[in-house]
N, C-alpha and C positions, 0 to 999 in steps of 0.2 A: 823493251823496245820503245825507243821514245824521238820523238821530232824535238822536244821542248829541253830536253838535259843536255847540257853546255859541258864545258869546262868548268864555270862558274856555279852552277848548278849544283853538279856530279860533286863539286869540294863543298859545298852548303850541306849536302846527302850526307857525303859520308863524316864530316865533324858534327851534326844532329846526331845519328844513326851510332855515330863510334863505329862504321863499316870500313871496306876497302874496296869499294866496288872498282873496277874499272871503264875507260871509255873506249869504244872501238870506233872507228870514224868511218863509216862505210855507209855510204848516202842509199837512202828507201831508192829503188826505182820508183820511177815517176809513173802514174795512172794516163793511159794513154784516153783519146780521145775514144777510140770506137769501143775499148774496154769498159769505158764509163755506159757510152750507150748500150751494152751488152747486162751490163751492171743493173741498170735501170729495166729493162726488159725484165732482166731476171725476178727484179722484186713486185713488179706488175705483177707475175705468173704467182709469185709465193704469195701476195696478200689474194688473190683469186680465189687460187685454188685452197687454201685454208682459210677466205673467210673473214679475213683479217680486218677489223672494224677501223682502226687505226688508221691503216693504207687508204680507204673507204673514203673518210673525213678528209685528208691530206691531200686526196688528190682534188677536194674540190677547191681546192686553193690555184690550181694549177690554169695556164691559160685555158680557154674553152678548145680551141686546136687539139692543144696534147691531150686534154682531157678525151675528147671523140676519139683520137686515133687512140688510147690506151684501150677504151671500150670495145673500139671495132676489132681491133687484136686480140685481146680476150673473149671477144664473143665469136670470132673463125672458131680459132683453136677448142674452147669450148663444144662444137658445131661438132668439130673432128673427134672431138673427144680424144686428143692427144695432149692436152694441157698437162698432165700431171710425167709424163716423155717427154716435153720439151724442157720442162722444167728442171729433171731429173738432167739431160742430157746437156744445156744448157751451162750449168753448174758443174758438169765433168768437164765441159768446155775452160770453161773459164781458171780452173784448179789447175789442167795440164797450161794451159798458154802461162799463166801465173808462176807454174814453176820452172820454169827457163829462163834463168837473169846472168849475163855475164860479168856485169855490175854485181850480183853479190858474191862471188867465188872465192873472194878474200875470206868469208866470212867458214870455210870450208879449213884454213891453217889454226883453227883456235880447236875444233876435233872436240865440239862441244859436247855434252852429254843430252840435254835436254834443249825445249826452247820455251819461254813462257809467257804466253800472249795476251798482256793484259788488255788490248783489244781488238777483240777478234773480228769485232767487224767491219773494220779498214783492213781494205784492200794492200795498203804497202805491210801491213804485217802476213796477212796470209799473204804476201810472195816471200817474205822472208821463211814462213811455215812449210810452205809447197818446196819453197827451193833446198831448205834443208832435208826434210822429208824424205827428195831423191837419195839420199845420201845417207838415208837410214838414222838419222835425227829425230826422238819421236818429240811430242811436242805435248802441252798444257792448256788451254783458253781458260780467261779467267772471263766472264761477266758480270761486268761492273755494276748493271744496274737495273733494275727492275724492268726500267721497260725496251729493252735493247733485244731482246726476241723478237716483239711485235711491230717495233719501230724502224727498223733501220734494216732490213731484207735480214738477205742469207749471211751465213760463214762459209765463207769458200775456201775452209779448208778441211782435212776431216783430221783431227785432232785427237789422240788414245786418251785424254780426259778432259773433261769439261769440268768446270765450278760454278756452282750459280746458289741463289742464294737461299732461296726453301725449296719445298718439294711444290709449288704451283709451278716455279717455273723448271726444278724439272722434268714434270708432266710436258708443259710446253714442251721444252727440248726433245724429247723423245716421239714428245706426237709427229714434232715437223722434222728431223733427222733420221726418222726409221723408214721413211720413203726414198735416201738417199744411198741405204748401202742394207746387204744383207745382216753383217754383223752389228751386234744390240750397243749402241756407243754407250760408253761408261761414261757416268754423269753424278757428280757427287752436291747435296744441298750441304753449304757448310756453315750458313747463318750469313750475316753483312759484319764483317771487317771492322768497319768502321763505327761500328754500333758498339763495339767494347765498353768503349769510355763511359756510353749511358747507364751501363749497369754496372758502373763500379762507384762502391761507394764516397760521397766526398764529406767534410768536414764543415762546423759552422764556419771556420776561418775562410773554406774556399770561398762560400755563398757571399762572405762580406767584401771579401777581394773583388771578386766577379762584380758584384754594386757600385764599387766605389771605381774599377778601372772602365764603368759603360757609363760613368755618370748617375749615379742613381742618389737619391735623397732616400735616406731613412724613412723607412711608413709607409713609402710608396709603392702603389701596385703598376706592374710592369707589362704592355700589352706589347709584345715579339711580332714585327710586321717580315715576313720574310719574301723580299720580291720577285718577283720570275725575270726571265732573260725578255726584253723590250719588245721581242717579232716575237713573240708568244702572247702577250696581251700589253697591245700599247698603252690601254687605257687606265691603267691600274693606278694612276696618279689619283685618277678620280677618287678612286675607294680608299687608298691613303687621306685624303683628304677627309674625306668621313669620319675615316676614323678619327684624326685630329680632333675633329669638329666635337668627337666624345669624348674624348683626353679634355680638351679645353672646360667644359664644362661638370668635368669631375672634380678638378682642381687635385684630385691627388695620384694621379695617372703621371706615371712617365713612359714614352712610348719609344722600344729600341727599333732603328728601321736595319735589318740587313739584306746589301744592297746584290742580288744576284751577279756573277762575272759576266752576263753578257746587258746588264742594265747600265743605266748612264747615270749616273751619280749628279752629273750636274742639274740635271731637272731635278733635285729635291734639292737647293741649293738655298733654295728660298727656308727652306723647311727645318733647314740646319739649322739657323739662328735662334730657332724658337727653345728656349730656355728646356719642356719638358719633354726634349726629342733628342737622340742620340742614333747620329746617323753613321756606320760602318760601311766601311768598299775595300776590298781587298787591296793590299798595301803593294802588292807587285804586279797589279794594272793599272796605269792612267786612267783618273775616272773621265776624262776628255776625250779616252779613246775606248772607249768599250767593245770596238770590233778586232781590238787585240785579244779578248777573251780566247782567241781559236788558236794563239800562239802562247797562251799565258799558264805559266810554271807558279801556284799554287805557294805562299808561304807556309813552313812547317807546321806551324800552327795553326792553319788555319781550321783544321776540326777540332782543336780543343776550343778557337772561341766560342766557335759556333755550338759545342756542348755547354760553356760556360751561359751564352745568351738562355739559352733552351734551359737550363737550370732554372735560372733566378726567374726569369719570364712566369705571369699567373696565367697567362693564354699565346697562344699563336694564331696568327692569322694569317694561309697562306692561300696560294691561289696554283691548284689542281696540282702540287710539285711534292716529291719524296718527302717533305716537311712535315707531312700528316704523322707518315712514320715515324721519324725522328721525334716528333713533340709528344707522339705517342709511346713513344719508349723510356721519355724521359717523365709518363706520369703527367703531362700537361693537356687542358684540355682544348680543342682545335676548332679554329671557324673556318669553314671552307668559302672562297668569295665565289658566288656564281650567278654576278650581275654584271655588266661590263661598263657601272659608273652611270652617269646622265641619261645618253641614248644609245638604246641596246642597238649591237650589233647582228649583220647577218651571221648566223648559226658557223659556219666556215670560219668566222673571223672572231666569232664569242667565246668569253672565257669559257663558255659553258661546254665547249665542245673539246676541252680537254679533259674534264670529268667520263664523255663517254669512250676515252681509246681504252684499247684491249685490258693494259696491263693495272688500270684505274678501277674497273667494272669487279674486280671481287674484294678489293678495299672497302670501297663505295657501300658495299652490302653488308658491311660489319657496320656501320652505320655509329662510329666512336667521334666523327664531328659532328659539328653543328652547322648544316650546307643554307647559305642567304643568300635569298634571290633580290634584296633591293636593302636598302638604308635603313628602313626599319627595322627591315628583321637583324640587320647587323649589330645596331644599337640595344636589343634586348638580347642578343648573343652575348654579347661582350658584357651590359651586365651581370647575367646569370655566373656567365665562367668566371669572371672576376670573384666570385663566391664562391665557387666550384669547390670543393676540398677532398671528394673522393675520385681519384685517379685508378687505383691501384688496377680495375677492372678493365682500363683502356690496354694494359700492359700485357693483360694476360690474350683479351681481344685478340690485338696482333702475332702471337705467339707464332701464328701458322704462316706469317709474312717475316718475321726476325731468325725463325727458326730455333732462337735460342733465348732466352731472358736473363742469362750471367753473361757474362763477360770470360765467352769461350772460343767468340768467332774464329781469333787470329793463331791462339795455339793449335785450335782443332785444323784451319786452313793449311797450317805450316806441319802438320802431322801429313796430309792427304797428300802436299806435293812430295814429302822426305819418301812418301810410298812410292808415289811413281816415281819419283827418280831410280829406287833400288832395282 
């Protein structure tokens, strides 16, 4: 299920892929207004009542208004000690209204076998889940991403298997979805998908390819800036800067910047020019429009370059984002940024404050980067790992977050669905 696959798209899919997929043209029902506010409710009551440090931090972003009345609401219910009933019944609410769509009925002549929800936690997928469901359709949730448990509320739908990607988070899944039904949901750890490519072995030809197609000079060590989405930390120009500031005075640094899809490419625009800087932005967004990011269909390749950056790179430098992982997979060693540039910010607004959401907190304790709170300690960071030579430990480190260390994710994934289909 997808808002972003076109026609154009779907024939880019299947000439990559060598598939046949088909298109069905049958428009998501639309989120209505008082569904959204029900929506919201709900995950007030889920980060509550579980605790959710995440929800905690995010909300203090919010006007001081909503913030009060989220509080005064949760401390009635609390009071009553009906929080974990409304919760529960709240979420039946919302699953039965969800599955009555006369907009989808078309979707009932195709007599599908399965449904498979890469994500589960948009609301127009679970109606398309709930509405088939009636209909005796059973269905798949895939989770995509590490922190989409703690981040972004409930799944309202109840779905006969879940995938996720080690067993932390399917402990999560279990902790918070065994309060919603008697029977035990089947939830399968099947490693990250996308992490294949890391442990397959490449050749010296790849390594020289990968140099020569980012810009790179011979001899030179390679410092991987990988940037976050702009409303997550504005500031991160600054600490790009910094780094520069160490590239320049190494004289044998080349520095790859790759530019996040919800980041503005033009503010490093300055930054391009400069001979030992190779700057990347996804080739199928306008870097002039980076609020396209939430409409934006991904090129095929874009995770082979991004494994190709992560190869050749002697360090990463990212800020609180999946990258820890990824650079840790591929044996590189990683600086975490957790200063927010010049002048610090309030804690709500610091990069610091994405190191402590839920799904970050038992990374964080394997302790496989190198976390800098100002310029200097950055600069003797990036020394050191510029020297760095044994990896191999980071690799095994993450083991309990990859799930897997060959390159099994995708066969072992496409075993687990062929099960549930049968």
């Amino acid at each position: 299920m997808s808002t972003m696959i076109r026609t154009a798209e779907l024939a880019e899919i299947n000439k990559h892929f060598n598939l046949q997929l088909k298109l069905i043209h049958v428009d998501f029902p639309r989120e209505s207004a008082w569904l959204c506010y029900l929506r919201k409710i709900e995950k007030a009551l889920f980060a509550y009542h579980f605790n959710i440090i995440t929800q905690t931090i995010k909300y203090q972003n919010e006007e001081k208004w909503k913030g009060l009345l989220i509080r005064k609401l949760l401390w009635i219910l609390s009071l009553l000690h009906i929080t974990k009933t409304a919760l529960c019944a709240l979420r039946r609410v919302i699953i039965t209204l969800t599955s009555l769509s006369i907009r989808l009925k078309p979707l009932l002549a195709y007599h599908f076998k399965g449904v498979i929800s890469s994500s589960p936690l948009d609301l127009r997928e679970n109606q398309v889940v709930n509405f088939l469901g009636r209909h005796h359709v059973k269905s798949l949730a895939m989770i995509i991403s590490w922190d989409n448990l703690t981040s972004k509320g409930l799944i309202n739908a109840d779905h006969n298997c879940t995938l996720v990607w080690n067993d932390f988070m399917k402990n999560e899944f279990l902790h918070f979805y065994s309060i919603f039904k008697l029977k035990r949901p089947k939830v399968v750890a099947t490693g990250i998908p996308r992490f294949d490519c890391y442990f397959q072995h490449r050749s010296e030809a790849y390594y020289e390819r990968a140099r020569r197609l980012f810009n790179v000079k011979s001899g030179k060590f390679i410092i991987l800036i990988a940037t976050s989405a702009n409303r997550h930390f504005p500031n991160q120009l600054e600490i790009i800067e910094d780094v520069l500031q160490f590239a320049r005075g190494e004289n044998n640094v080349h520095v790859i910047m790759r530019c996040h899809p919800g980041d503005d490419a033009n503010a490093y625009a300055h930054i391009a020019r400069e001979q030992f800087v190779t700057l990347w932005h996804p080739k199928n967004l306008p870097a002039t429009n980076h609020e396209l990011f939430y409409n934006w269909f991904p090129e095929l390749d874009f995770l082979h370059s991004l494994a190709q950056m992560l190869r050749i790179c002697d360090v990463c430098v990212q800020f609180a984002s999946t990258m820890k992982l990824d650079a840790a997979a591929c044996k590189k060693p990683v600086i975490s940024i957790a200063y927010d540039g010049k002048m610090p910010l309030p804690y709500h607004q610091s990069v610091q404050r994405l190191y402590d959401y839920a799904h970050q907190v038992p990374l964080n304790a394997l302790q496989i980067d190198k976390v800098v709170t100002n310029r200097q300690q950055l600069y003797n960071a990036l020394k050191t790992s510029l020297q760095d030579i044994g990896h191999q430990e980071k690799l095994a480190a993450i083991a309990p977050f990859t799930h897997f260390t060959e390159s099994e994710s995708v066969n072992f994934t496409a075993k687990i669905i062929a099960e549930w289909l049968d």
